[in-house]
C-alpha positions, -999 to 999 in steps of 0.1 A, spaced: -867 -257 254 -899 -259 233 -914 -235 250 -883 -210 247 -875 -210 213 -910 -201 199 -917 -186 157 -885 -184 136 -859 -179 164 -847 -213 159 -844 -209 118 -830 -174 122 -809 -166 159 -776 -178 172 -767 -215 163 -787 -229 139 -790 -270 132 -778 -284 100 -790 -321 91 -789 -350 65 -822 -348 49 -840 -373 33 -862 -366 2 -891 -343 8 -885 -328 39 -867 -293 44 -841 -281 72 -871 -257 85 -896 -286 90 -871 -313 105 -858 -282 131 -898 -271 136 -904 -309 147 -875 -317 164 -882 -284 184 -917 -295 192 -897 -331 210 -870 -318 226 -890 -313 255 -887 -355 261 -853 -352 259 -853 -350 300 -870 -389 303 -840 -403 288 -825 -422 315 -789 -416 322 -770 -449 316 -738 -432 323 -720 -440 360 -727 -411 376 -687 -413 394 -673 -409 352 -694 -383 346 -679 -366 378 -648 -378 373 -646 -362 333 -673 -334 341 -693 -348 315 -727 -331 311 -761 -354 316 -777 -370 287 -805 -350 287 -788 -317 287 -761 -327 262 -794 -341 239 -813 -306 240 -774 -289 236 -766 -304 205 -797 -294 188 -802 -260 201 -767 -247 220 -767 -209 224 -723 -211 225 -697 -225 205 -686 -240 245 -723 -254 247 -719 -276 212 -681 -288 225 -696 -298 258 -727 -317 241 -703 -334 218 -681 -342 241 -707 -364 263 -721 -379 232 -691 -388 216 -673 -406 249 -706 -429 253 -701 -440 219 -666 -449 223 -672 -462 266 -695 -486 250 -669 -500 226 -640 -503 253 -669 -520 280 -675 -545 252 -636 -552 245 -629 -549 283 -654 -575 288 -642 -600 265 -603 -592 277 -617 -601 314 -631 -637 301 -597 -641 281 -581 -637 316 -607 -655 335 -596 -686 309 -564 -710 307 -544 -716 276 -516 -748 272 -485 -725 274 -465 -735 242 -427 -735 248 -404 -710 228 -376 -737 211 -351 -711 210 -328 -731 187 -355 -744 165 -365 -710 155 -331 -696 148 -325 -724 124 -358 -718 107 -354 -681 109 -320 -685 92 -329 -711 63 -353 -681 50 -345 -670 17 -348 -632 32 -335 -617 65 -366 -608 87 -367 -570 96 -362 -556 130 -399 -547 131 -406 -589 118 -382 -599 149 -399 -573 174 -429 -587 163 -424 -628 164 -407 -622 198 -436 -604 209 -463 -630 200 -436 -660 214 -436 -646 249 -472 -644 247 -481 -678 237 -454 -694 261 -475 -681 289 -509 -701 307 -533 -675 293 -547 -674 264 -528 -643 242 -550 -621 223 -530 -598 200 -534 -579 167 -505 -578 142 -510 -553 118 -484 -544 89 -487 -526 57 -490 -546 25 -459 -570 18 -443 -564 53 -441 -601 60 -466 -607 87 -471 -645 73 -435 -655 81 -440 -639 119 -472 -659 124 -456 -692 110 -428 -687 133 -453 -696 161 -475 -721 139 -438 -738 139 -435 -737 179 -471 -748 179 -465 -780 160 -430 -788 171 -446 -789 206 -473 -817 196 -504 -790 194 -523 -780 165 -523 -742 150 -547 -733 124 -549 -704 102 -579 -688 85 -583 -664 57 -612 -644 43 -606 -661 9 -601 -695 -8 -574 -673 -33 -551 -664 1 -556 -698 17 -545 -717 -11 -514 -691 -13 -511 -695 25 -508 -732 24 -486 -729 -9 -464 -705 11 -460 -727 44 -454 -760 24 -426 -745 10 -410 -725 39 -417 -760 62 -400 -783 37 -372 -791 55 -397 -799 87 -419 -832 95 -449 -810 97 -484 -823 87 -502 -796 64 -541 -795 60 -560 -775 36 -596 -772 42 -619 -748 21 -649 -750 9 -641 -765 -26 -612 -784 -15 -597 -809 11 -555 -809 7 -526 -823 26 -491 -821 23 -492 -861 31 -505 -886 26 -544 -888 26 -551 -927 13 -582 -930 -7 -602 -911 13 -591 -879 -16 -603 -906 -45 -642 -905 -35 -663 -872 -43 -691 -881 -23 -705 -855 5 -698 -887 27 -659 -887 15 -658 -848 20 -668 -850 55 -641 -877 64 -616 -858 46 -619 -831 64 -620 -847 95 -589 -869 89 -569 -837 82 -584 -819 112 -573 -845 131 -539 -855 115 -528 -823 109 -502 -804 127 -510 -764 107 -546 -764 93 -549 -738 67 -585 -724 53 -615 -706 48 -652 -702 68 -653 -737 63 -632 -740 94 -659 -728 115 -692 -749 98 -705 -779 113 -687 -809 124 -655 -790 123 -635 -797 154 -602 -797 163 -579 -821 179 -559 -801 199 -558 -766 193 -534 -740 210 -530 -712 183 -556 -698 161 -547 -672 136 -572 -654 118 -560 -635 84 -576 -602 75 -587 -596 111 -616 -570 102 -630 -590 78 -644 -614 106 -663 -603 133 -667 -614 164 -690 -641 163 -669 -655 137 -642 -654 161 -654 -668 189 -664 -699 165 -633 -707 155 -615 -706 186 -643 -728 205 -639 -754 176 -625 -776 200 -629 -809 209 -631 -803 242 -662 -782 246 -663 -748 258 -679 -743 291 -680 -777 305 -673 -785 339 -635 -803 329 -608 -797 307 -579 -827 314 -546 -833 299 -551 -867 297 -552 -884 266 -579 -910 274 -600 -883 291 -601 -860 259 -608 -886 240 -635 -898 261 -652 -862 257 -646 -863 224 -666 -892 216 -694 -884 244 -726 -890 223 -709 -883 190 -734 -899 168 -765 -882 183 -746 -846 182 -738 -851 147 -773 -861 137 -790 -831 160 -761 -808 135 -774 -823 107 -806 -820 116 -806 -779 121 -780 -772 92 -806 -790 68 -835 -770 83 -813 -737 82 -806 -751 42 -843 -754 39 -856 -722 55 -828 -699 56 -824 -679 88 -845 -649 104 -879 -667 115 -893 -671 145 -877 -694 172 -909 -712 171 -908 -725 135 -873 -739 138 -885 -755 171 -918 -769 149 -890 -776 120 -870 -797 143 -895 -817 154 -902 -829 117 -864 -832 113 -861 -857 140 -892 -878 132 -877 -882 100 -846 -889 109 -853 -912 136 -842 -894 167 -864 -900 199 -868 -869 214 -890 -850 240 -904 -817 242 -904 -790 268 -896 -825 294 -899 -810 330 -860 -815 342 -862 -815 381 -830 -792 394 -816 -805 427 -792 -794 451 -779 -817 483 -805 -839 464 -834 -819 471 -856 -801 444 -849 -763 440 -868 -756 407 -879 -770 375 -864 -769 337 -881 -773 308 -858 -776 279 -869 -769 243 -859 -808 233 -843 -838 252 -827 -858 230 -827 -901 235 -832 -890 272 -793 -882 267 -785 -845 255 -808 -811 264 -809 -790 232 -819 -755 239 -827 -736 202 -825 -692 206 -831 -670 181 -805 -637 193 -781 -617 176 -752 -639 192 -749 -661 224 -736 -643 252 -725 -651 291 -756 -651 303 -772 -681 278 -739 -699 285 -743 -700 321 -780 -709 321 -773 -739 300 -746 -750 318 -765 -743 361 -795 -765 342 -773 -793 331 -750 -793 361 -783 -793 384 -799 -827 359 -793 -858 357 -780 -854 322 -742 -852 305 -744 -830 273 -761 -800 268 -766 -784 230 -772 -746 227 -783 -737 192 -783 -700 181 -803 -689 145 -787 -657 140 -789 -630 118 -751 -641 99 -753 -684 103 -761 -712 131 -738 -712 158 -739 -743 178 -717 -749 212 -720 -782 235 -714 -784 269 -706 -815 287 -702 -821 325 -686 -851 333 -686 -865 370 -667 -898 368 -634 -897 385 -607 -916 369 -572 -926 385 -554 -899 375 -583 -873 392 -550 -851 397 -550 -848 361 -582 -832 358 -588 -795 359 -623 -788 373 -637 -753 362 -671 -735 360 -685 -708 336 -666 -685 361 -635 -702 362 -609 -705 341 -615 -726 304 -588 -732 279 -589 -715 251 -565 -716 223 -538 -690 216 -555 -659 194 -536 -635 166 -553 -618 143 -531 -602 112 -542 -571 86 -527 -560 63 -553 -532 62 -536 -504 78 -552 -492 108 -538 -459 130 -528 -469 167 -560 -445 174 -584 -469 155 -568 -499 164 -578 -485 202 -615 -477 194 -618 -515 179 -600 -536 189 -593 -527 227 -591 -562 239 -561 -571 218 -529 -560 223 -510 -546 191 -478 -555 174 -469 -533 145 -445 -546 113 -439 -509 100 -405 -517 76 -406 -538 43 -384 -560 31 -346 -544 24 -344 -548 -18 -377 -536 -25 -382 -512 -46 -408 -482 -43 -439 -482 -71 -440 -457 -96 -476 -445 -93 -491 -420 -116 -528 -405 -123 -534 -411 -160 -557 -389 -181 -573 -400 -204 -560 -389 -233 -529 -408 -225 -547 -444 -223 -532 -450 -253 -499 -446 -244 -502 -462 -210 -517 -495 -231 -484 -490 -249 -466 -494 -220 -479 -524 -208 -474 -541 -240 -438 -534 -231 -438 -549 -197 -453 -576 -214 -429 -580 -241 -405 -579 -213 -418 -611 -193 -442 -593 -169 -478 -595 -159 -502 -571 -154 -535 -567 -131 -561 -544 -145 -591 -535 -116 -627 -527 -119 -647 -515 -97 -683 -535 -110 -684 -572 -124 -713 -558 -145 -722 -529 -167 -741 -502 -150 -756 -475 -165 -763 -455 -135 -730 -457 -122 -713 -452 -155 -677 -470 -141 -661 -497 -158 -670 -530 -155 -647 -564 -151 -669 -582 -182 -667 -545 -202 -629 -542 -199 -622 -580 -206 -638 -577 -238 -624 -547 -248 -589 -559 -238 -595 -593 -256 -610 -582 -284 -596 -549 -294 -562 -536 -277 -547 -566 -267 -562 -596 -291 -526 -614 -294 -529 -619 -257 -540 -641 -228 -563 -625 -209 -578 -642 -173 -611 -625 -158 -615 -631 -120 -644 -618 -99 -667 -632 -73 -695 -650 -94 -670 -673 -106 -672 -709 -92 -639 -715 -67 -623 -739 -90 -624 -720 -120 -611 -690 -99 -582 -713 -87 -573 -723 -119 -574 -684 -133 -554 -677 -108 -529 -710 -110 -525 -700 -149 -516 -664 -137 -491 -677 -116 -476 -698 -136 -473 -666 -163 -499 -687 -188 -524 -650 -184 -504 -620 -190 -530 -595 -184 -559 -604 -154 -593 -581 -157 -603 -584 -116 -629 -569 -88 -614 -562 -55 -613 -597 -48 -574 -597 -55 -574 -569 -32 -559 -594 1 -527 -612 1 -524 -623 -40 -492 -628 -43 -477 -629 -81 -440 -616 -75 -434 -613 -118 -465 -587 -119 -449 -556 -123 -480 -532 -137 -514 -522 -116 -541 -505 -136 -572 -494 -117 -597 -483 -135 -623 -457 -117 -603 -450 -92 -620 -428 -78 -644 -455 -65 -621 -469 -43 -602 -455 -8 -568 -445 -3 -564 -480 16 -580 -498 -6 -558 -483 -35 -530 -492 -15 -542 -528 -14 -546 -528 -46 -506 -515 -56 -493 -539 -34 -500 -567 -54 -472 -553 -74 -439 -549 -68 -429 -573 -49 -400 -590 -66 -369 -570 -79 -387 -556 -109 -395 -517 -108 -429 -518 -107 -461 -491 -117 -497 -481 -104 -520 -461 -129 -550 -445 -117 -575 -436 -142 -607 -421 -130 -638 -407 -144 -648 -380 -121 -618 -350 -126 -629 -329 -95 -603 -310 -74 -614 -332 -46 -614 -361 -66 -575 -355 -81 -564 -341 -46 -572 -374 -32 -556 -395 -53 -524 -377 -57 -523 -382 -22 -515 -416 -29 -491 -405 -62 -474 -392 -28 -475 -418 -6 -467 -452 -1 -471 -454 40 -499 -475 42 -507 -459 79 -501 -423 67 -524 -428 39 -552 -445 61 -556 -412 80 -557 -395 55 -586 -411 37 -600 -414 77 -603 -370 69 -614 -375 37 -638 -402 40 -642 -415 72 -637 -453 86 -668 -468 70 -661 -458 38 -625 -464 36 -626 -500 55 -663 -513 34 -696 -508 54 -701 -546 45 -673 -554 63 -677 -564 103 -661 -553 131 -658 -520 124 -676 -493 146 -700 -468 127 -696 -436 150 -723 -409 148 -704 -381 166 -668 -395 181 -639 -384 158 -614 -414 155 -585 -393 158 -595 -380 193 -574 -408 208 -575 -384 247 -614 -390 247 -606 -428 238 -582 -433 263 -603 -422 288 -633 -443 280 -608 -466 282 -596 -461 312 -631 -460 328 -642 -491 313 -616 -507 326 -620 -496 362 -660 -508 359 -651 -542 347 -625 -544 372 -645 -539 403 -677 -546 388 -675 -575 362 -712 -584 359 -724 -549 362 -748 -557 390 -746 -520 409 -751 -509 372 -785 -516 356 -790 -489 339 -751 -494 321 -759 -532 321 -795 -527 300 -780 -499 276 -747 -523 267 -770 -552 258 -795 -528 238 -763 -515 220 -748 -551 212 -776 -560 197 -776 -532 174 -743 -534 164 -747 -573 157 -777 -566 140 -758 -542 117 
């Protein structure tokens, strides 16, 4: 290709390349180098199955690299894009198929719908549930009455009422003697969450735990365990709700160290995008019976015994690594938290060995040698990695060398990028009397894993919900409430502030409240958008100085934001000067006004978030926009939402306008950052789709697949890494 397109042809003939350009470098030069490479465009190995590519008449990499620099057609750039854009949505689908095929390869407990139970509960609400509510609950029942472990995504615009659907199971859950827990993104919505289900469980003997990171609650009661303020005291308090609760309710907290649950069948994870997987996976192994060990048991005396196998040396090897991880944050070496654990131990008086030759035996006889990073009181291996996440393949190896050792616990610690994640596997060979009771399984058989829903209220087109989440199935709550009534929302210039201050002073006088967003917590002069600590003042001081005024934002300590937001609640603050951090779940039903200042900073969905923290009592309700940019781009956007208040709708719009990383938060995980597929091709989705899903199925481990096998593990790590 180099060769072909020689002196200005490719500046000046047929299709020329546009790019981004950094600072410093022209479209000329970056299309005279990229001419000059192209050439190595043909040693890129082809990672794609050469039967898809048949079967799709997809072009080969190397030809669609060279096309969609240089085509010489319009047909030539379509075909080019076409191959590029279905490897970056194959790879998503191989990665959800592959976790959907170890969700089936797993057992749940099935948790028995009590029909008669739930139609009492359903009618003591203070609102009838929708048709989309019931489609919904019914939906998610069926699922977690079955042996396998359900893995669905509810999604429902803002103030659709997926918390009631999701306690209708969490009710199930507990009335059937397991344990459901719920966690949200925030302490603010898991405080309201546990307010919430208190109040719509009153009339149940249902244990309620809160557990956040500031605070240990229980709807019961919790001795004087809640009296000390010691780390010692917080430890057992969390631990004595974990494991006398029937709903636990909270934050990440859930998922740090020592947190283990009793019995868990349902997890629920609030604000499903706002987790990623990793953080998934660690709440539903938080188990007491350890993923991938060699028995799982109904027996009461046998989970107990696991339970308590070597509890006081795990908990000190935990402590151990979260103080190092304290200490020296994460990203080093594997090698220095190996060095660092060493010191740890000899401090804390833990006999260990390092790199111990383990002899591996099978029929008794020796088939290879292990050396572990640390052996533990010549009881429990500890293995230490340093990779983006744990995957199959470290699982298994832990779990061949314990099985083929003399030993009974197994710890695999991971220093990743995000936190520590830390899984134990045990393998257990005494037989007990009830041996029938026992359920023998391997990493390839079938584990059980709790019952998963994940809920957003972020709302995500069918399409999207395909590209991420294609190992859940969906459920959609697309009605509100009957009663409600629709926000008045109106872009304010800003020669009317005045009056719009007027009218909130109005609302006030009336009884209501009022939110007021900004986009920064601080001043900026380069950005030149308001600030939280600006408009507080200016609120305070000058328009509103007869008023109580709350400011909320992320630098302020948890308790103090609890009690800003307890005083809102309880109408004390009239007006509350916020970040986006109200943006999930608040729920203050006598607020009545939304005022969003640079609104132009913000998405379509996110502006949506925003107005429904409003409007969600009987009181007409308003959403004023004021922005500082006045473009026709800028003001065609926003009246889009003026327009609109279908939360879906006006997610794909902002998908045109903006695109998914911008509208959903580019700090935000799980979403996919795609370089050339359009979300809204949902035909070129299906069918990677379709062909992941006959790979997995007849080639799970992707053993006749190298080539696919090397470029999925390259492009996990990436997107972990991300």
């Amino acid at each position: 290709m180099a060769g072909k397109q020689g002196g200005n042809a490719i500046h000046t003939q047929g299709f020329v390349p546009n790019y981004h350009l950094t600072a410093n470098i022209t479209q000329k030069q970056l299309r005279f180098l990229i001419n000059q490479i192209i050439i190595l465009a043909k040693q890129i190995p082809d990672w794609l199955p050469e039967e898809i590519k048949r079967n799709l008449h997809l072009l080969d990499l190397k030809k669609a690299v060279a096309k969609i620099h240089f085509p010489k057609t319009k047909t030539e750039i379509e075909t080019a894009r076409r191959r590029l854009a279905f490897d970056e949505l194959f790879l998503i689908q191989l990665q959800s198929q592959l976790i959907k095929k170890e969700l089936e390869a797993s057992q749940a407990e099935p948790i028995p719908f009590l029909e008669e139970v739930t139609k009492n509960f359903v009618s003591s609400l203070p609102w009838p549930l929708t048709n989309a509510q019931r489609k919904a609950a019914w939906e998610i029942l069926k699922d977690i009455a079955k042996n396998k472990p359900m893995s669905r995504l509810l999604s429902g615009d803002v103030g659709s009422g997926k918390t009631v659907v999701a306690l209708i199971a969490m009710l199930n859950a507990a009335l059937n003697n397991f344990q459901a827990v719920l966690m949200a993104p925030t302490e603010i919505l898991a405080h309201q969450h546990y307010g919430t289900i208190c109040q719509l469980l009153s009339n149940f003997n249902i244990k309620i735990g809160l557990i956040t990171g500031s605070e240990k609650r229980a709807n019961y009661e919790l001795g004087i365990i809640n009296k000390e303020k010691n780390a010692k005291s917080e430890k057992h308090n969390s631990l004595f709700i974990i494991h006398n609760s029937d709903i636990i309710i909270g934050t990440h907290a859930l998922i740090q160290e020592k947190v283990e649950f009793k019995n868990l069948a349902l997890a629920i994870i609030d604000e499903q995008h706002r987790f990623g997987v990793n953080q998934r996976a660690a709440l539903i192994s938080r188990t007491t019976a350890d993923n991938g060990g060699p028995m799982r048991t109904n027996s009461k005396e046998a989970k107990e015994e696991n339970k308590l196998l070597y509890e006081e040396i795990t908990y000190k090897i935990r402590g151990a690594i979260f103080n190092i991880k304290k200490q020296l944050d994460l990203g080093h070496k594997e090698v220095i938290y190996q060095k660092a654990l060493e010191k740890e131990f000899e401090k804390i008086g833990l006999s260990f060995e390092k790199e111990k030759s383990i002899e591996i035996k099978y029929d008794n006889k020796k088939i290879g040698t292990y050396r572990p990073d640390f052996v533990i009181d010549d009881k429990v291996v500890l293995e230490i990695k340093k990779l983006p996440f744990i995957g199959k393949f470290e699982k298994e190896q832990v779990w061949h060398y314990l099985k083929g050792s003399k030993y009974q616990l197994a710890i695999l610690a991971n220093f990743a990028r995000d936190d520590v994640r830390i899984e134990r596997f045990i393998n257990t060979h005494k037989t007990s009397q009830s041996e029938s009771a026992l359920v023998r399984i391997g990493p390839h058989k079938s584990v059980l894993s709790p019952h998963l829903l994940s809920m957003t209220a972020t709302p995500i087109p069918r399409s999207l919900a395909l590209a991420l989440y294609g190992d859940l199935d969906l459920s959609i709550i697309n009605q509100m409430p009957k009663g409600r009534k629709q926000i008045l929302t109106k872009i304010v210039p800003e020669e009317k502030r005045i009056e719009a201050y007027n009218f909130i002073k109005q609302q006030i006088d009336a009884g209501r409240q009022v939110f007021v967003i900004c986009p920064l917590i601080d001043p900026s002069d380069k950005l030149g958008v308001k600030s939280v600590k600006q408009e507080f003042e200016k609120l305070d001081k000058q328009i509103f100085p007869d008023l109580k005024i709350g400011i909320l934002h992320g630098q302020i300590k948890p308790a103090d934001k609890e009690k800003v937001m307890q005083d809102f609640l309880d109408n004390k603050i009239k007006i509350l000067v916020a970040t986006s951090v109200v943006e999930v779940g608040v729920d203050v039903p006598n607020a009545t006004t939304m005022m969003i200042e640079g609104a132009e900073r913000f998405g379509l969905a996110q502006l949506h978030q925003f107005r429904g923290r409003v409007g969600r009592a009987e009181h007409q309700s308003y959403c004023f926009l004021f922005t500082e940019n006045s473009s026709d781009k800028t003001l065609k956007r926003l009246q889009a939402l003026t327009n609109c208040h279908d939360g879906f709708a006006l997610a794909k719009m902002d998908l045109k306008f903006r695109g998914a990383g911008e509208i959903y938060g580019t700090a935000q995980k799980g979403f996919p950052e795609l370089k050339i597929a359009s979300l809204f091709d949902y035909k070129l989705m299906k069918e990677a789709q379709e062909e992941a899903i006959k790979i997995i199925g007849k080639d799970p481990d992707l053993k006749n697949y190298p080539l696919l096998a090397e470029k999925l593990g390259d492009w996990e790590k990436r997107v972990h890494s991300e």
